[in-house]
C-alpha positions as a Python dict, from the first residue, in 0.01 Angstrom:
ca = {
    (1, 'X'): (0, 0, 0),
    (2, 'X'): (377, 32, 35),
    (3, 'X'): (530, 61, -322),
    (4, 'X'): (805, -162, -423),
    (5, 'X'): (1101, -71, -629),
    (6, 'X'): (1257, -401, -593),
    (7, 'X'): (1108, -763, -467),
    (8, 'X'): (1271, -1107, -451),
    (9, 'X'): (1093, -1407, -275),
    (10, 'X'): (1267, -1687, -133),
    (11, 'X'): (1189, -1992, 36),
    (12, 'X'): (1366, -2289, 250),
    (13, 'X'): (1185, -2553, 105),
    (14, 'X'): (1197, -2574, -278),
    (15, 'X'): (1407, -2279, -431),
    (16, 'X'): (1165, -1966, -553),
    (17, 'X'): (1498, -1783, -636),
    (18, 'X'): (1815, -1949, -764),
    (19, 'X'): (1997, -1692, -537),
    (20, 'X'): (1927, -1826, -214),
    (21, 'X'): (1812, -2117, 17),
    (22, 'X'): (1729, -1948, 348),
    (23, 'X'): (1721, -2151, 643),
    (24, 'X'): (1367, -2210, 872),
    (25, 'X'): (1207, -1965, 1026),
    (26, 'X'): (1295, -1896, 1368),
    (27, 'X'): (1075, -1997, 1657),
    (28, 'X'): (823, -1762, 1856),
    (29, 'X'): (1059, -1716, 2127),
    (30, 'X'): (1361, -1641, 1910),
    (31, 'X'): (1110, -1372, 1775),
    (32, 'X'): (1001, -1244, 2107),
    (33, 'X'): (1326, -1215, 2238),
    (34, 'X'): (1429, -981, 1974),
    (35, 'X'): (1492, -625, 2111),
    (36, 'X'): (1341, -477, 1781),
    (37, 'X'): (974, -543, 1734),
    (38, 'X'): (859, -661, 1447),
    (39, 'X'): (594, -565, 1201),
    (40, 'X'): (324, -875, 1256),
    (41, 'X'): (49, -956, 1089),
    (42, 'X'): (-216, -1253, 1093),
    (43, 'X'): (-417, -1382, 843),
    (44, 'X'): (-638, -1699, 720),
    (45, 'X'): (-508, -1920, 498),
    (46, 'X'): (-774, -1766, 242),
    (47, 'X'): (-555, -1437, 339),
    (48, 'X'): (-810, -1235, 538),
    (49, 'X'): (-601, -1055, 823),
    (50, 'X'): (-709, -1108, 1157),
    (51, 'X'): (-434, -919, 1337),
    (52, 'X'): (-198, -637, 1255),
    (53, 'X'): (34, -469, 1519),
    (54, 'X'): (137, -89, 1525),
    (55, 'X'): (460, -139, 1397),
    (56, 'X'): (308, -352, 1059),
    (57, 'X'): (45, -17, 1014),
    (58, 'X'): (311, 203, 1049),
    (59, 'X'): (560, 5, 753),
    (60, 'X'): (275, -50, 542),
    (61, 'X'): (64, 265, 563),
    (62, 'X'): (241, 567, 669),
    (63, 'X'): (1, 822, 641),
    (64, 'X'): (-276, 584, 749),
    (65, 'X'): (-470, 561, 1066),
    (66, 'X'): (-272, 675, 1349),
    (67, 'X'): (-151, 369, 1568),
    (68, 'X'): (-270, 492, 1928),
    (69, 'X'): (-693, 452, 1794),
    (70, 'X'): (-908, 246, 1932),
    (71, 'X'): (-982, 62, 1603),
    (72, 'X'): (-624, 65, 1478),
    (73, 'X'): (-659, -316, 1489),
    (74, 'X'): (-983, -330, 1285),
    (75, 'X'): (-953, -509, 997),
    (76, 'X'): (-828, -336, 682),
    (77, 'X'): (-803, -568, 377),
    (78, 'X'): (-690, -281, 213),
    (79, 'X'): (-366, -234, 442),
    (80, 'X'): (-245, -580, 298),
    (81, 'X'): (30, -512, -7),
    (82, 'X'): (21, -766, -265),
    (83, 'X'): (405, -822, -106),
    (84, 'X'): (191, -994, 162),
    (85, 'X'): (-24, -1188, -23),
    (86, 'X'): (217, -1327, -286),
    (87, 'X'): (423, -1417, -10),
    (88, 'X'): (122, -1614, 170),
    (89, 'X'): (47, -1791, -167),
    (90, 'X'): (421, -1959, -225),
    (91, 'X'): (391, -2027, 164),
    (92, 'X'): (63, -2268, 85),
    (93, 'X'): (197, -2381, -226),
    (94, 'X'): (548, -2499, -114),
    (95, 'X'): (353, -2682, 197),
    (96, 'X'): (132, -2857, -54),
    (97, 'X'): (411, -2955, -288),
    (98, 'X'): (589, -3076, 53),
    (99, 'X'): (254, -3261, 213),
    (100, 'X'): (282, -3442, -150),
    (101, 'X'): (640, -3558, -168),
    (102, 'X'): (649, -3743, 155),
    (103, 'X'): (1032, -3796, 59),
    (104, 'X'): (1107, -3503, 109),
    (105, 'X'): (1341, -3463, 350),
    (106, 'X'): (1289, -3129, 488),
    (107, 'X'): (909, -3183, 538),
    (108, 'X'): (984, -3156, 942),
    (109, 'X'): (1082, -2829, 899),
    (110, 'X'): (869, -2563, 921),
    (111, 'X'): (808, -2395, 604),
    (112, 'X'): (865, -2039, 577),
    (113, 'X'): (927, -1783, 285),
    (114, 'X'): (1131, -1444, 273),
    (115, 'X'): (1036, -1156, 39),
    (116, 'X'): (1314, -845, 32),
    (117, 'X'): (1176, -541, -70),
    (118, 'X'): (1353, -225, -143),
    (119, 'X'): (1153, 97, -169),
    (120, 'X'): (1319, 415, -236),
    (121, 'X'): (1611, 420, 98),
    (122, 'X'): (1448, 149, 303),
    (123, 'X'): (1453, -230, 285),
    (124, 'X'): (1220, -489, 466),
    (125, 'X'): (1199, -853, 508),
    (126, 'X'): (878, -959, 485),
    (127, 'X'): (900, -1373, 632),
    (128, 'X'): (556, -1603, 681),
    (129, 'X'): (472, -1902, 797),
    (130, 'X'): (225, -2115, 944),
    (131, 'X'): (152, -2080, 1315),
    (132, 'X'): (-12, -2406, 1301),
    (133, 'X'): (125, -2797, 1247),
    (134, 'X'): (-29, -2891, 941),
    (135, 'X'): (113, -3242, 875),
    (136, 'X'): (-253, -3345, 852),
    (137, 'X'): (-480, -3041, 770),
    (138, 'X'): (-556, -2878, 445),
    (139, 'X'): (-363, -2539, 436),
    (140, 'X'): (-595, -2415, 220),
    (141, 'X'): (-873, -2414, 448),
    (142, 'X'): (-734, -2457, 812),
    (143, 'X'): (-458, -2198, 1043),
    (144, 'X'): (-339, -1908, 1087),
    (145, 'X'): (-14, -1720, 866),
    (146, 'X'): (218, -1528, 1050),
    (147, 'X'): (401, -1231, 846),
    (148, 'X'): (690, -1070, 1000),
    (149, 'X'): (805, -724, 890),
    (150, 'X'): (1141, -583, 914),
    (151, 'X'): (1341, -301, 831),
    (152, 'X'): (1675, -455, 726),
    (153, 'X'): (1931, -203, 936),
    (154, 'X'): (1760, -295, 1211),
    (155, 'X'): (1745, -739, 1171),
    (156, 'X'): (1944, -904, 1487),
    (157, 'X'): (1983, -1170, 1311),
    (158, 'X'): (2278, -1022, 1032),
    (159, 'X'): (2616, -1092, 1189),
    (160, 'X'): (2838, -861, 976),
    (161, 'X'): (3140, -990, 1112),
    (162, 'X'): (3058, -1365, 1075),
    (163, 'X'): (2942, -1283, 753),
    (164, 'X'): (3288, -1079, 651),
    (165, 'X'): (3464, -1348, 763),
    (166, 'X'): (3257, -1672, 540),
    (167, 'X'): (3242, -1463, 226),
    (168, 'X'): (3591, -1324, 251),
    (169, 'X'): (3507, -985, 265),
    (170, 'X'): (3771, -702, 277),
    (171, 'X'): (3761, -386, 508),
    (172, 'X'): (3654, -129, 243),
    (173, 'X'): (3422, -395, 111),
    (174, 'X'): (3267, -461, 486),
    (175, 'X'): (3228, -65, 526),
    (176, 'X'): (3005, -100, 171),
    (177, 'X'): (2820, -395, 318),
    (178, 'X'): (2714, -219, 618),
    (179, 'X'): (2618, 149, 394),
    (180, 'X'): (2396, -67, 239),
    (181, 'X'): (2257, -217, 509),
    (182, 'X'): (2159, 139, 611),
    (183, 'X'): (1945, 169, 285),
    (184, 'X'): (2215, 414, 158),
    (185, 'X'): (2240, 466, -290),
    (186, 'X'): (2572, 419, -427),
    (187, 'X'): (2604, 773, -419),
    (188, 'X'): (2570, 803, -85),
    (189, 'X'): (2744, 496, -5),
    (190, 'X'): (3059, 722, -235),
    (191, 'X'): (3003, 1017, -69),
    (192, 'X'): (3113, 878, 289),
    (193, 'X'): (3385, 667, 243),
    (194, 'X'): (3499, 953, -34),
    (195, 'X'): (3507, 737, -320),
    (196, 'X'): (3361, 776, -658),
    (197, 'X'): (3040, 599, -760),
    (198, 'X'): (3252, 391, -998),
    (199, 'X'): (3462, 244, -698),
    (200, 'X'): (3142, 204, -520),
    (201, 'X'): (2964, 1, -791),
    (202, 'X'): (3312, -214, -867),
    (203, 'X'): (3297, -298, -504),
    (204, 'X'): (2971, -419, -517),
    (205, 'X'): (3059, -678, -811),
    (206, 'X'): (3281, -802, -625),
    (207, 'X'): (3038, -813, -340),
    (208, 'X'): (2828, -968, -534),
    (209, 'X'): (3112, -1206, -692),
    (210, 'X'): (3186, -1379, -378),
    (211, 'X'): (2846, -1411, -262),
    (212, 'X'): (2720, -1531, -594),
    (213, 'X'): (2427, -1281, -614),
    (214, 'X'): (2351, -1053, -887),
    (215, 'X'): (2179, -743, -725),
    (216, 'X'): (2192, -512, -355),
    (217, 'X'): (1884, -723, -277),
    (218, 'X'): (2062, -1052, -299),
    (219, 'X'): (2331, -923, -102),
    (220, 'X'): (2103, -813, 201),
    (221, 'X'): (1977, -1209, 136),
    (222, 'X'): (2265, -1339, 192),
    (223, 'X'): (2367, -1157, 499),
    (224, 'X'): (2053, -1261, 643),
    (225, 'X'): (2112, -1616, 530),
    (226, 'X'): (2472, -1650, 818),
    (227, 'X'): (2364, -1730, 1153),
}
């Protein structure tokens, strides 16, 4: 499975993080219409997969079966990270804690929960929810999950600009936002906007300052967070 140098899980209904508060999930056709496919994966609420695309194989198991066999939609419990499954486990539990506080006021939402991972240059969102209402069934026995996987760089969704603007970003520090969005080390971030990696990483503070964050991770969070 893919390893993880870094993993933060977050969740728009009860906080799993104190960093962030993400908003819902967005619908199946916001998803479609998205020009970069996602990684997608289906599984039971008991986390058996059902379903994995070409894109998810490829993310999660590089060197595994090549994507154009006949069976490379068999089921492979072993494909499924433990990013995956931790992810699917807040996802029941903050529905449950939500089916039981009938005050709570964002129980029409649909729940959904982000894990960022890191692993050496890349970053992925990993986002699940149910594909089912479940108002009135037991999640721990009825419906399907759906688990999207993204690389970072390549989310639709981050609006750079919009984001610049709400944080109060500055032009050196919007050129270091969007190095890192790339999956680039501080290093290399220095290296091309020939700075040293102490200007890079007091950049970042401040970064992180504004935003109220405390790591890269955080940051990509965040960015994901402005619509």
């Amino acid at each position: 499975s893919m390893p993880q140098n870094s993993l933060h899980l977050f969740g728009n209904i009860g906080i799993l993080d104190r960093e962030i508060l993400l908003p819902k999930c967005p619908s199946l056709p916001q998803v479609v219409a998205q020009r970069t496919i996602p990684g997608i994966l289906i599984l039971t609420a008991s986390n058996e997969l059902v379903y994995i695309n070409s894109e998810a194989r490829e993310i999660l198991s590089p060197n595994g079966m090549n994507s154009n066999s006949p069976a490379h939609h068999h089921i492979v419990q072993l494909l499924i990270p433990e990013t995956v499954t931790n992810l699917c486990t807040h996802l029941k539990l903050m529905v449950a804690s939500c089916k039981s506080n009938p005050l709570n006021t964002e129980q029409k939402q649909t729940p959904s929960v982000l894990a960022l991972s890191t692993t050496g240059s890349e970053a992925y969102s990993f986002r699940a929810f149910f594909l089912s209402n479940h108002q009135n069934n037991d999640v721990h026995e009825d419906g399907y999950i759906l688990v999207l996987i993204e690389r970072v760089s390549q989310a639709k969704k981050i609006n750079i600009a919009k984001a610049a603007q709400y944080y109060k970003l500055s032009k050196r520090e919007i050129e270091v936002v969007e190095l890192l969005l790339l999956g680039h080390k501080n290093k290399e971030i220095a290296e091309k906007l020939y700075v040293c990696v102490y200007t890079v990483e007091d950049h970042l503070k401040k970064i992180m300052k504004k935003m109220q964050v405390s790591s890269r991770t955080g940051i990509i969070a965040k960015l994901m967070e402005v619509q």
